[in-house]
N, C-alpha and C positions, 0 to 999 in steps of 0.2 A: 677614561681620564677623569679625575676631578675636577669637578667645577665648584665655584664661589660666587654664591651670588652680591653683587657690590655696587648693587644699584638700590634706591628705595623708591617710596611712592610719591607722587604728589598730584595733581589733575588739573585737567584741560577738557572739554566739552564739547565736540559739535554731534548736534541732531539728536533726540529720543529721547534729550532731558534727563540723562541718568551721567553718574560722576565715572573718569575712569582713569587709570593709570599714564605716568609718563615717568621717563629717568631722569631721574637727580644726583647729583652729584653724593656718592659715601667712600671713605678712603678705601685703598690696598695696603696692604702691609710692607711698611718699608719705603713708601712713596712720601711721606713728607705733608707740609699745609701746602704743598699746590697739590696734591694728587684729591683732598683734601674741596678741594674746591674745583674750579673750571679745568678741566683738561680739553684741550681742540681735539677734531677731529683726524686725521693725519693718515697718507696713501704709504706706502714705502714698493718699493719694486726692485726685486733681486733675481740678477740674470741667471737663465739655468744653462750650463756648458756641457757640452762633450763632446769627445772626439769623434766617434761613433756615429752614422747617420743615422741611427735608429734608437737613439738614446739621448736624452738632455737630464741634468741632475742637477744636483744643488747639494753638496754635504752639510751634516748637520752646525747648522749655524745661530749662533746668540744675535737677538733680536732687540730693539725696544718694545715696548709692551703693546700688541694688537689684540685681536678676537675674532677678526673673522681674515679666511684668506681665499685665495683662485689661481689660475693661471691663465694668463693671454699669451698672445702673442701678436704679430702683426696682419694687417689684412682681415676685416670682418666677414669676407667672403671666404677667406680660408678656411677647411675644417681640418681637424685633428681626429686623425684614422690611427688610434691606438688606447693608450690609458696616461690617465695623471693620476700621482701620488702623490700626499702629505700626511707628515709626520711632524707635531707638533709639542714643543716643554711648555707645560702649565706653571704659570709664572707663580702660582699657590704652591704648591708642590714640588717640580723641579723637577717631576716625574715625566718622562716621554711617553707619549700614546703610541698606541698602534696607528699603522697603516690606513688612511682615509681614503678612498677612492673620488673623487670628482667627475661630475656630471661634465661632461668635456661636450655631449652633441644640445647643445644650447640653441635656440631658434637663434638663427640671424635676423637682421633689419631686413625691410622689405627694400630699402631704398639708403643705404649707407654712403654715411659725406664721408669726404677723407679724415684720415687720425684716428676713425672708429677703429677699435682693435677686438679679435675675435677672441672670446674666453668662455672658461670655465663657470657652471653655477659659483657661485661665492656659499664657502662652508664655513658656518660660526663654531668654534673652538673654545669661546670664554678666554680668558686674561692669558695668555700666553707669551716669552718672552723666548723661545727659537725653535726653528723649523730645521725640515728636512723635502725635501722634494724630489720627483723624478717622474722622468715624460718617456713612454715608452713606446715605439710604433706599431701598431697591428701585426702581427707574422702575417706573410704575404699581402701585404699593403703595398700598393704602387705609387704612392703618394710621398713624398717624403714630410718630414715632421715640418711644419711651419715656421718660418724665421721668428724671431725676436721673442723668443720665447722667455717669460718673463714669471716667479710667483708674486701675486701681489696681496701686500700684509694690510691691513685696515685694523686702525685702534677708531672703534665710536666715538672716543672719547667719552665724556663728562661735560651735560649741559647745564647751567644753575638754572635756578628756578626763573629769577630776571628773563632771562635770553629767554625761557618758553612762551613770559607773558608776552615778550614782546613778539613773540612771533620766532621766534626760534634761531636767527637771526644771529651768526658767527663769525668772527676773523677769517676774511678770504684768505690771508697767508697762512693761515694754520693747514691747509689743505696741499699736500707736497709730496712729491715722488725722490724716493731716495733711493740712489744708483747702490748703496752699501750699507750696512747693516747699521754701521755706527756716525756714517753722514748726516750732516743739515740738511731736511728735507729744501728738496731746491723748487722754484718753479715751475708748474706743470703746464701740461699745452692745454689751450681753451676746448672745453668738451663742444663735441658736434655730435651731432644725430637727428634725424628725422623725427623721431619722436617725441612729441612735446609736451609743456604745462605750459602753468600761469602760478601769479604768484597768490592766490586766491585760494585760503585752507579752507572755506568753509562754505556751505551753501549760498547760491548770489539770490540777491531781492529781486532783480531784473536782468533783463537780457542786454548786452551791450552788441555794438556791431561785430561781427563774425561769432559774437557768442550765443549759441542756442539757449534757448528757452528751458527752464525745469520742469518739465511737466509734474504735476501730485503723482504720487503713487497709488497703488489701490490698496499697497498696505503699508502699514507705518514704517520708518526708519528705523532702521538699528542704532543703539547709540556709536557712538566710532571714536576713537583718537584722533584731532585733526592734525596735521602737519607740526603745527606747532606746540603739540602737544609731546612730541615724537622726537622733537629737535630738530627740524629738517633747516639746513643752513640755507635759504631761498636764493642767497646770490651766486652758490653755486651752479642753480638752473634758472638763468636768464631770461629764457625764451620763453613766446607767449606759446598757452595753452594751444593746441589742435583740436575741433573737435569732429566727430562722426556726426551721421544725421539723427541716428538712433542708437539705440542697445536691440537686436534681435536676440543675442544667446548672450551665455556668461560660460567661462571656461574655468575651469578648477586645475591650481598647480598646487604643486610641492615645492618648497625652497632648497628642498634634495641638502638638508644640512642638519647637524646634529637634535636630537628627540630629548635629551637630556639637559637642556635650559631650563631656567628660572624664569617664569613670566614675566617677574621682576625687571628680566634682560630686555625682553620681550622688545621696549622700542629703542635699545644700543641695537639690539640684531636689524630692525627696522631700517636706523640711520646706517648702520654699516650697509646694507645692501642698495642703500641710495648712495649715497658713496663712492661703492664697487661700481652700479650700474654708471657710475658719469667717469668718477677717475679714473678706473680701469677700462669698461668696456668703452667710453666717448660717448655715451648717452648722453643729451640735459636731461634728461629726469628718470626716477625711479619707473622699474618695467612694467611692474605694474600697479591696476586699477586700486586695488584693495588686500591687505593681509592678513590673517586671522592666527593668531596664537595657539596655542592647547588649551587655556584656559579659558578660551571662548571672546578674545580681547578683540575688536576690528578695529583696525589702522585706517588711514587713508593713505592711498601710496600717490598715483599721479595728481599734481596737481590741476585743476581749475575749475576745481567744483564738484564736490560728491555728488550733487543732485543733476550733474549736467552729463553728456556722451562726452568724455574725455576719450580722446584717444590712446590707446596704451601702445604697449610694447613688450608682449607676451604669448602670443600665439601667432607663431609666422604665418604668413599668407590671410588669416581673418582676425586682426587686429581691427579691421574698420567698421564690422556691422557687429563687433563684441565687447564684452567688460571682461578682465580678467579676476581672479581672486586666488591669492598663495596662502597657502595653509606652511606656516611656520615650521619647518622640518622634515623628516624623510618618513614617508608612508608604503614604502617597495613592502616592509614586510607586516612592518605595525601599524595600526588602523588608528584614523584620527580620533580624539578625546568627540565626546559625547557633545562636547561643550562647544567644540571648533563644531562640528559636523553642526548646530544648530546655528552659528552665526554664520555660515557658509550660506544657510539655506535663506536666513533673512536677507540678507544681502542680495543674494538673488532675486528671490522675491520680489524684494523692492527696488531692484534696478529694472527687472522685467516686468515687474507693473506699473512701472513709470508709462512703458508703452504699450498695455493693454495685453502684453503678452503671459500664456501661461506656463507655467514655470514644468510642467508634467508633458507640454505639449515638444513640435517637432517644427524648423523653420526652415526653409533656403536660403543658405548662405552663401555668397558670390566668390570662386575662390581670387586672391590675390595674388598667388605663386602656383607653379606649373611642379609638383610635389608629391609623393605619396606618405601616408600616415606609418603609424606604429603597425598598423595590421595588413598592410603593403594595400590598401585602398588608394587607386590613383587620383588625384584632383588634376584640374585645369584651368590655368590661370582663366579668369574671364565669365568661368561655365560653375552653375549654380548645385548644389549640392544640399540633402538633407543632414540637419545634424537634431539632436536632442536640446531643447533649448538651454537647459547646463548642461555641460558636456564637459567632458576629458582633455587637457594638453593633448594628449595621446589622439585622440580621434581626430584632430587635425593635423598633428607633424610628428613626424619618425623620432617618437622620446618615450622611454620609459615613464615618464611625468604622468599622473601625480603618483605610480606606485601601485603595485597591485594592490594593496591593500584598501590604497582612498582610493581605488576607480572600484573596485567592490560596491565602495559606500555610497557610491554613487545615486544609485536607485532611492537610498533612505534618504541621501540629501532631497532631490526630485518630489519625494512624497511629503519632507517636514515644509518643503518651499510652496509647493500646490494644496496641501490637504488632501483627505479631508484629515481629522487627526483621527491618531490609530490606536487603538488599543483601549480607548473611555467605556470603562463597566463602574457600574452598582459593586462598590464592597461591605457597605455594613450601610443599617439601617438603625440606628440608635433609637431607644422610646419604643424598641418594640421586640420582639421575641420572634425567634426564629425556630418552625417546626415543618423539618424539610423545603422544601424551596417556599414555604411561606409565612410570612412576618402578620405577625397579632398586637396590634396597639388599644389602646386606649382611646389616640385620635392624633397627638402631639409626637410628630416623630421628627429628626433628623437625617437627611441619607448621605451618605460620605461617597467619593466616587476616587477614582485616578484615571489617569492617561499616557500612554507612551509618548507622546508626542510631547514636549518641553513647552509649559505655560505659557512663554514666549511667542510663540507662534499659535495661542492662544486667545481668539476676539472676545469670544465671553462662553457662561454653559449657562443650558438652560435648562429647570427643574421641571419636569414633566408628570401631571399625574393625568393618567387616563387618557391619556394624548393630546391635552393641555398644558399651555405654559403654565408654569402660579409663582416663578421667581425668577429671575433675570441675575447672572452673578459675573465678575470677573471670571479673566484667563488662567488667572492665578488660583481660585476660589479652588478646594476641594470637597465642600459641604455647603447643604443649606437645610434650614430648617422649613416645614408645613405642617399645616391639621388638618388630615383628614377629617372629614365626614364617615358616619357611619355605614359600613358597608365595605363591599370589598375591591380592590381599586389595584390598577397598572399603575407602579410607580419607573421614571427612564429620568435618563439623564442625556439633555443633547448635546454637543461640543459644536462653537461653530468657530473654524479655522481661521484667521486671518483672510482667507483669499475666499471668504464667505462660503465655503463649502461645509457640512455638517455631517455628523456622526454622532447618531443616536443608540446608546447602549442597549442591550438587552432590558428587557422588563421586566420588574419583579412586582411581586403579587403583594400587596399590604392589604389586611383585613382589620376593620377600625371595629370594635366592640365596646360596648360601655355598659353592657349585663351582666351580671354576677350569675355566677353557676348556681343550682339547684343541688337539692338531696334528696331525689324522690325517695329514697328508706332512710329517713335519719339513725344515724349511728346508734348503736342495739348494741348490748352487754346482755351474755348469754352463758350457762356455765359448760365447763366441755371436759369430758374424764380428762386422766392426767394426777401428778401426785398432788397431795393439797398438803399445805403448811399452815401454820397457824397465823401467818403473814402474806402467805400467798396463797391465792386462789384461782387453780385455771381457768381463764376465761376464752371464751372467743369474741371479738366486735368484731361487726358487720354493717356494710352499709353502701348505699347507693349513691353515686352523684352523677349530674348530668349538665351541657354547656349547648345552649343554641349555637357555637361556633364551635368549639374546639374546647374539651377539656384536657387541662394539661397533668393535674395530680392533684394529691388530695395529701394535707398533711395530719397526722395527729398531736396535738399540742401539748395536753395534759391528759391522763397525770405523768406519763412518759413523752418524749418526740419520737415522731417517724415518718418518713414520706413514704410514697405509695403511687406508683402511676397509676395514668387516668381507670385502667380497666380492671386494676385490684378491688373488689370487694368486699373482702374478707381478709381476718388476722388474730392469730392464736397469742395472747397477752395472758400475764398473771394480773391477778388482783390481791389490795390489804384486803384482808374481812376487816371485819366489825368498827370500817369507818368510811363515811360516806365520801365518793371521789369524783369529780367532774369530766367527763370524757369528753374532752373538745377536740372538734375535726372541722378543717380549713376545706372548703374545696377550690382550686386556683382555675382559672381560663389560662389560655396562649396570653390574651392580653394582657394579664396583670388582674383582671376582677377578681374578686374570692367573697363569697360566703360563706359563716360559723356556722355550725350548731354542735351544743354542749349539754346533755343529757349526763344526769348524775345518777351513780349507782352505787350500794353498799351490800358490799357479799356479808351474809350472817352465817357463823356455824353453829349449828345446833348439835350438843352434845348426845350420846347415844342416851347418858340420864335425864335428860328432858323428853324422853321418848314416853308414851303411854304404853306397858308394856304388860304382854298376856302369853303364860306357859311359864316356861322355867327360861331363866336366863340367871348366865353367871358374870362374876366382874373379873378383866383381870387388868392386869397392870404391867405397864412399861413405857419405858422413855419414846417405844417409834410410836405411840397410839396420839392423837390428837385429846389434845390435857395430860396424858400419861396411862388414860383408863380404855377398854372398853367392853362393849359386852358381847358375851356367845354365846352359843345356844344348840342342841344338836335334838330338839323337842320338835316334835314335827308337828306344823299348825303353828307353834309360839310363834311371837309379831311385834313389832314395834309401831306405833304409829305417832308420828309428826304434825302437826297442823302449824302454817306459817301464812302471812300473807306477801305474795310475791311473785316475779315473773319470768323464775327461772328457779330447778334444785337438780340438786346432783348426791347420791348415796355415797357416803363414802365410806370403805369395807377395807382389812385385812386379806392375803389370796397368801393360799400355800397348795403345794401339793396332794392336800387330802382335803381341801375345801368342797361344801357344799354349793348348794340352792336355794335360792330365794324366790318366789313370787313378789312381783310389785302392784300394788294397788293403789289409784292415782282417782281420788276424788269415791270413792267405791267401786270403782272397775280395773277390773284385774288390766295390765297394760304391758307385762313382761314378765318370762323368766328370766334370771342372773344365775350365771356358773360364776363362781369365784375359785373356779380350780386355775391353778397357775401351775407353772412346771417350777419355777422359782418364789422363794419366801417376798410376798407385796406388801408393803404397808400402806396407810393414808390413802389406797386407789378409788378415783372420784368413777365406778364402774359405771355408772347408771346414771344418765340426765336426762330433765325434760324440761322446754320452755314454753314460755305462753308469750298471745300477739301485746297482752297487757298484765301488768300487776294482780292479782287478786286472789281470794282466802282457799287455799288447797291442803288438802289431807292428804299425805303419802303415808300407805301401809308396807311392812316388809313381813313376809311368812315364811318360814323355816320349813321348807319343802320335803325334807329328812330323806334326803338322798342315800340309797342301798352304800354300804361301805363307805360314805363318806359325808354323813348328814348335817356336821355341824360347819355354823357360820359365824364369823366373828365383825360384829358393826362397828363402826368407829365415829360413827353420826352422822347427818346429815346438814348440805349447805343451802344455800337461798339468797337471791337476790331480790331485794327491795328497792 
């Protein structure tokens, strides 16, 4: 079914000093400037008939405008051994819903005055203007269905802002039981019930007579909606607050009513089930202690004092040594919002460490009714029993309550309420570099953290190095900054919970360094075969670097870029000739330090006619020779010789198929022979290089070896680095 939400915000405050929502008055469509402004709150009750003893109905009938509905009937001791149905027209739309089922096995009162009548959870519906209904009894039920069987329709109304400051505070006659759909709601009977308030929404300063004391908590308040924040009409519940001695447990319900509201509604749905609880079932006051939304919103439901042992009216038989708390909607299949599940847990928390009790631990509870639970565990009125100190509707009275789903969640409630918190790791470490599980700074880092566990129930974290504090942060906090010291160091993060318990993350390993890496072989330019151009000239560089911590890479700058990790060496590069070039290489650390160095080189090519040359040699010409020319030779003994100063050369030759030999002589000592036989036509090929640890003045000879069938050679010059 469609919902509209047609409520806005405005606020009200009691406890934790933070702002929070209540409803105020915004129009419906079609309603006019009174819908427009205040609307009362209003009961209406339509009798369900049939002939049948094992059926009561109700045909579909036009309504004035409610939101939330139930069925009673008479007799609070009476129970209804079968099923209730509603079928409800969205006054938005016009459209009918499906079939609603209703929670029909509802705790009774421990101790019910007359008038109190037995009912149905109350199910919110949103703005709706006609119902359908039908009560149907168990097959093989020995019971028959209950007299006075009744649906009853609740409009929340519309509270103005006024009526909130003052306390919420409404026209008694607006509050009316109407025999027919279209009657003046008439006068209703005075509610009775044993369970009680006060008219006191907010925490008391002091203890008055029959009123207990507030003891502090061990953990902060949750902020809450107070009554009059909510709209609660005070003179609807009369009667002075009841209170218990203590809080030993807290019990978790479900309002077993629609999952699809507007938070917005969140305190119409609140006032309507105070409402239901007085006008329908005969309570003075709402059932229970506390209510939590989806959105993570808490109410105050009974009245006479959040901070005090009010007595409620929520879990049969241990209402006296408990607090109750209803989580807004049906959790049978769908699991409560993240956000409910956290103010669940605060609530707890803080009602059970009012009395030094731990919210993870286990108590005896006294029973008050002679009873069995949902899991057919017997109780005895009188005789004391262990329960979990938040615990389940379920684990004390025969009710599906609060849902498979929130008794699931049970346990995570237990753990956000106790601590310690769960899930707090180290995610990044900023200011520093990460190489495999360990981080390399400079000294100045940031560590970033998270936690499963909702800030909230969050007392502070603490920054750990070494298994030292050094920064103290909020709940909320998810980083902090420090400086290491140089050296290498356990970085953690501790969480400590609200209920003072602590969880400290894993450790990660920071290494603080402020040295710049070395180059025990500074970067070297060397020449290395390969074809040579008159622009470019194969090179190799090589070179060494090293890191008292960690080297991370080493980059080169100019006359090209390139990186290179820490363990590369070496790299095969061309060069220009005949201009000088700076080969600058970076070496990096993990940390961030780096040191240059920039050694400059200029490759020279020396033409084969700058050669000094002995025997016969001839010239020839073409576009692949280096200049266009070079020279050959098939004289056996002829020779070219070179002198350069410099600290690196390389022969560069012509190779064909029918290529010769060469002899190379380097300084006057013969140093190699050279085949230039190819199986393919070579040109510009750099065959033959030699280098030195330094620059200086060297003679290279080439001798024409006059190899049997194949003696000639063809030179193309020789190159040199200076």
């Amino acid at each position: 079914m469609k919902r509209r939400a047609w409520l806005t915000l405005g606020a009200v405050v009691l406890g934790g000093g933070g702002v929070v929502g209540y409803a105020v008055a915004s129009p419906s469509d079609g309603h006019g400037a009174e819908a427009r402004s205040k609307r009362p709150v209003k009961v209406y009750a339509l009798a369900l008939k049939g002939a049948a003893s094992n059926k009561r109905e109700l045909a579909r009938t036009s309504t004035q405008q409610f939101s939330m509905l139930g069925v009673s009937w008479k007799g609070a001791a009476q129970r209804l051994d079968g099923t209730a149905q509603v079928r409800t027209r969205s006054l938005e739309t016009g459209d009918w819903s499906a079939w609603h089922d209703l929670e029909v096995n509802a705790d009774p009162l421990e101790d019910p005055e007359a008038g109190v009548r037995g009912a149905s959870d109350p199910l919110w519906v949103g703005p709706s203007d006609g119902v359908q209904a039908q009560v149907v009894r168990e097959d093989g039920a020995t019971r028959a269905l209950p007299p006075g069987l009744q649906v009853n329709l609740v409009d929340p109304g519309v509270v103005t802002d006024a009526e909130l400051k003052a306390g919420g505070d409404a026209d008694p006659a607006a509050f009316a039981v109407a025999e027919s759909p279209g009657a003046a709601p008439a006068d209703p009977a005075s509610p009775s019930a044993s369970a009680a308030g006060s008219a006191s929404a907010s925490p008391s300063a002091s203890a008055s007579a029959g009123v207990p004391e507030a003891p502090p908590s061990t953990v902060p308040q949750p902020t809450m909606v107070a009554r009059a924040g909510w709209g609660a009409d005070e003179s609807i519940s009369p009667d002075p607050s009841e209170y218990n001695a203590d809080v030993k447990a807290v019990f978790v319900h479900h309002t077993d009513s629609a999952n699809d509201y507007s938070c917005a509604d969140s305190a119409a749905i609140v006032r309507g089930i105070y409402t239901y609880h007085v006008k329908t079932n005969g309570w003075n006051d709402i059932g229970y202690n506390f209510l939590v939304d989806k959105c993570g919103t808490v109410f105050e439901g009974r009245k006479g004092g959040v901070d005090r042992p009010v007595l409620g009216a929520h879990t049969y038989g241990w209402n006296r040594e408990s607090a109750g708390i209803a989580v807004l909607g049906t959790n049978t299949t769908v699991s409560a919002s993240d956000a409910t599940l956290t103010s669940v847990a605060r609530v707890a928390a803080w009602k059970l460490g009012q009395y030094g009790a731990d919210p993870s631990g286990t108590v005896q509870l006294t029973a008050g009714a002679t009873q069995k639970n949902y899991f057919g565990a017997n109780f005895t009125a009188g005789v004391k029993y262990p329960f979990p100190r938040i615990s389940a509707h379920r684990d004390g009275y025969n009710t599906e309550c609060p849902g498979n789903a929130l008794y699931a969640q049970l346990p995570t409630i237990r753990t956000l309420a106790a601590g310690p918190v769960q899930g707090v790791k180290v995610t990044s470490v900023t200011g520093a570099t990460q190489n495999g599980s360990t981080y390399y700074t400079k000294g100045a880092v940031t560590v970033k953290w998270s936690a499963t566990t909702p800030a909230s129930l969050i007392s502070r974290y603490e920054l750990l190095v070494d298994g030292k504090s050094v920064a103290t942060l909020a709940g909320s906090a998810t980083s902090a900054g420090t400086t290491l010291a140089v050296g290498s160091h356990t970085v953690a993060v501790r969480a400590v919970h609200q209920s003072g318990r602590t969880a400290t993350s894993a450790s990660v390993k920071v290494v603080a360094d402020t040295t710049a890496p070395t180059f025990t072989s500074s970067p070297k330019l060397s020449l290395r075969t390969g074809t040579v151009n008159t622009t470019a000239v194969p090179v190799a560089l090589g070179w060494k670097a090293a890191d008292e911590t960690a080297l991370r890479q080493v980059k080169l700058l100019s006359p090209t870029a390139a990186t290179f990790g820490a363990t590369t060496t070496g790299s095969n590069r061309t060069a220009a000739s005949g201009s000088a070039a700076t080969w600058s290489m970076r070496a990096y650390d993990w940390a961030g330090n780096y040191r240059t160095s920039s050694p400059s080189y200029t490759p020279v090519i020396l033409q084969e006619s700058s050669a000094t040359k002995a025997g016969s040699w001839s010239t020839r010409s073409s576009s692949s020779y280096l200049g266009g020319k070079s020279y050959s030779s098939s004289a056996k003994n002829a020779s070219l010789t070179w002198t350069f100063t410099g600290r690196s050369a390389a022969w560069v030759v012509s190779r064909a198929a029918g290529s010769g030999q060469a002899y190379v002589y380097v300084d006057g000592t013969k140093v190699a022979t050279v085949d230039l036989k190819s199986s393919s036509t070579q040109y510009r090929q750099a065959i033959w290089t030699k280098s030195w640890s330094s620059s200086a003045k060297h003679t290279v000879k080439i001798v024409v070896v006059g190899t049997s069938g194949r003696p000639t050679i063809t030179t193309d010059g020789l190159v040199y680095l200076k």
